[in-house]
N, C-alpha and C positions, 0 to 999 in steps of 0.2 A: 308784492306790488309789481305791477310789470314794469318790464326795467326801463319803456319810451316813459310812462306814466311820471317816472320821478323826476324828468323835464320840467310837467307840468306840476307839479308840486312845488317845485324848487328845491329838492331833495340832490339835486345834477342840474348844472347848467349845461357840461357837455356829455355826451356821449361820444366816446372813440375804442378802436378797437375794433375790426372786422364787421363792420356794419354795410350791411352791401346795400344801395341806394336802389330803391325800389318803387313803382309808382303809388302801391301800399300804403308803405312807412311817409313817403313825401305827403299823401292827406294828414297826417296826424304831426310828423315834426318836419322842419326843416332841415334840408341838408348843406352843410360843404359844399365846395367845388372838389369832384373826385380827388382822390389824392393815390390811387392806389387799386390796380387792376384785381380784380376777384373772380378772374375765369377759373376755369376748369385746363388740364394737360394732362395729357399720357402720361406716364413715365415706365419706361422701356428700357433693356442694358443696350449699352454703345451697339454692338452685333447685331439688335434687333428687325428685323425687315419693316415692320407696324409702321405706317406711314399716316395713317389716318383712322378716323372711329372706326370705322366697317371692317377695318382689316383684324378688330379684336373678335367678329364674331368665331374665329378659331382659337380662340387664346381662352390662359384662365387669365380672370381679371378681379384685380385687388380695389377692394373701394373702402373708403369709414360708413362705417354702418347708419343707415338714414342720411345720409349726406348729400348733396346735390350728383356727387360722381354717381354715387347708388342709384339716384334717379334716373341718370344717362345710362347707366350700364344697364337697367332692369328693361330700358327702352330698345336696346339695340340687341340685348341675350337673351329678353325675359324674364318679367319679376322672379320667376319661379328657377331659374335657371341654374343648374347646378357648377356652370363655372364662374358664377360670381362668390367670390372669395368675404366676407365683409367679415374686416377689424373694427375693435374700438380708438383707435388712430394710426394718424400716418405714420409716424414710425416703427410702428409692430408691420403694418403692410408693405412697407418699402423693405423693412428687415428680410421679411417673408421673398421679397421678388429678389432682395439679393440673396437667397438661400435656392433659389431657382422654384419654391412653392409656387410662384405665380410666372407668367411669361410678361403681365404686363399691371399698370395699375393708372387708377385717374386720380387725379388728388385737386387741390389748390393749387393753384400755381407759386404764389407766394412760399405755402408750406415746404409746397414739393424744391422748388429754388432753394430755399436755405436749407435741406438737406440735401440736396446735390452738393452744394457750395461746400456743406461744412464735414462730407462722408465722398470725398472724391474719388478714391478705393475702388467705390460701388459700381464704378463707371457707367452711370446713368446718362439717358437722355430726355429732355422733353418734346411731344411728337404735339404737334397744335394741330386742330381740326376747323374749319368751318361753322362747323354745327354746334360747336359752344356757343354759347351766347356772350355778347361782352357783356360786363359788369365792374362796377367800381366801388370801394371803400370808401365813406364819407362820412364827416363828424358833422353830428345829431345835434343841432340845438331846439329847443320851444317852438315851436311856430309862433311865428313875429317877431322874432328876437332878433329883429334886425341889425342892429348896434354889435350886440356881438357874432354873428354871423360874416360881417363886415369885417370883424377885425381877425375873425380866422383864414378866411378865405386872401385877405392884404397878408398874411403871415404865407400861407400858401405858395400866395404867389410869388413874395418874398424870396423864397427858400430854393424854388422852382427858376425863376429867373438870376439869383446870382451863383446857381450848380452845388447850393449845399444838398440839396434834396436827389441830384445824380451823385453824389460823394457817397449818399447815407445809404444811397440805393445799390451802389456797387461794392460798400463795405459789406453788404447784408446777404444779396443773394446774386448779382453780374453784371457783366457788363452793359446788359441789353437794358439800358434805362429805359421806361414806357413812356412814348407823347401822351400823355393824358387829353381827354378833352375840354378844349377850352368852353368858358362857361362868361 
């Protein structure tokens, strides 16, 4: 069964969990108010000169195999290009950039954050581009399901306005709490 379908089933009243809000996914269910940025970021050693996407066209570049990075990287090196690197995740490719296998790598921002946070050693950085596109994580309910969409989004905001949600944000992966947008 596909896994929005068990919304309408009532098999799941929510979905959470890296659900990136889509104009898509919003015909078929309702979303949240973002709660959680879902771009794309370099990640590069502290040393690194890479300031921006273009400056990887000299680099090897680590991406998760079919992944949005893979998309960006195939666009700027070429699907076909032998210095894209593709793992089956971030942590084997981040392993790999800190073994110096790669010069550089795109990940999730989120993923990539909580291993910087939790492998400081590595002395990574993340290099942000323009050319990502924003995007945000939002919890999935039925479409129409108003009543509880209401009381997620009041918890949200809850959370957001009295700094538990910048506490959980800088327990997890730094200081740099994200404005979400209001909604």
């Amino acid at each position: 069964m596909n896994t929005f379908a068990t919304l309408d089933s009532g098999d799941r009243d929510i979905l959470v969990s890296g659900i990136t809000i889509t104009d898509k996914r919003k015909r078929i269910v309702d979303f949240s108010n973002p709660y959680f940025p879902a771009e794309q970021a370099i990640v590069v050693p502290n040393s690194s000169k890479v300031h921006a996407l273009d400056d990887l066209k000299s680099e090897n570049v680590g991406v998760v195999n079919s992944s949005t990075a893979d998309v960006i990287a195939s666009k700027v090196l070429g699907v076909n290009s032998t210095a894209i690197k593709r793992f089956d995740n971030t942590p084997l490719m981040l392993q790999e950039l800190y073994e110096e296998g790669l010069s550089s790598a795109i990940g999730d921002v989120g993923v990539v954050k909580y291993y910087i946070k939790t492998h400081p050693e590595k002395e990574f950085k993340l290099v942000y581009d323009n050319h990502f596109t924003p995007q945000y994580f939002g919890i999935a309910v039925a479409k129409g399901n108003d009543k509880l969409l209401s009381k997620i989004n009041a918890g949200l905001k809850g959370i957001i306005a009295d700094g538990t949600y910048a506490k959980i944000y800088q327990t997890w992966f730094d200081a740099n709490v994200p404005t979400l947008p209001a909604q």
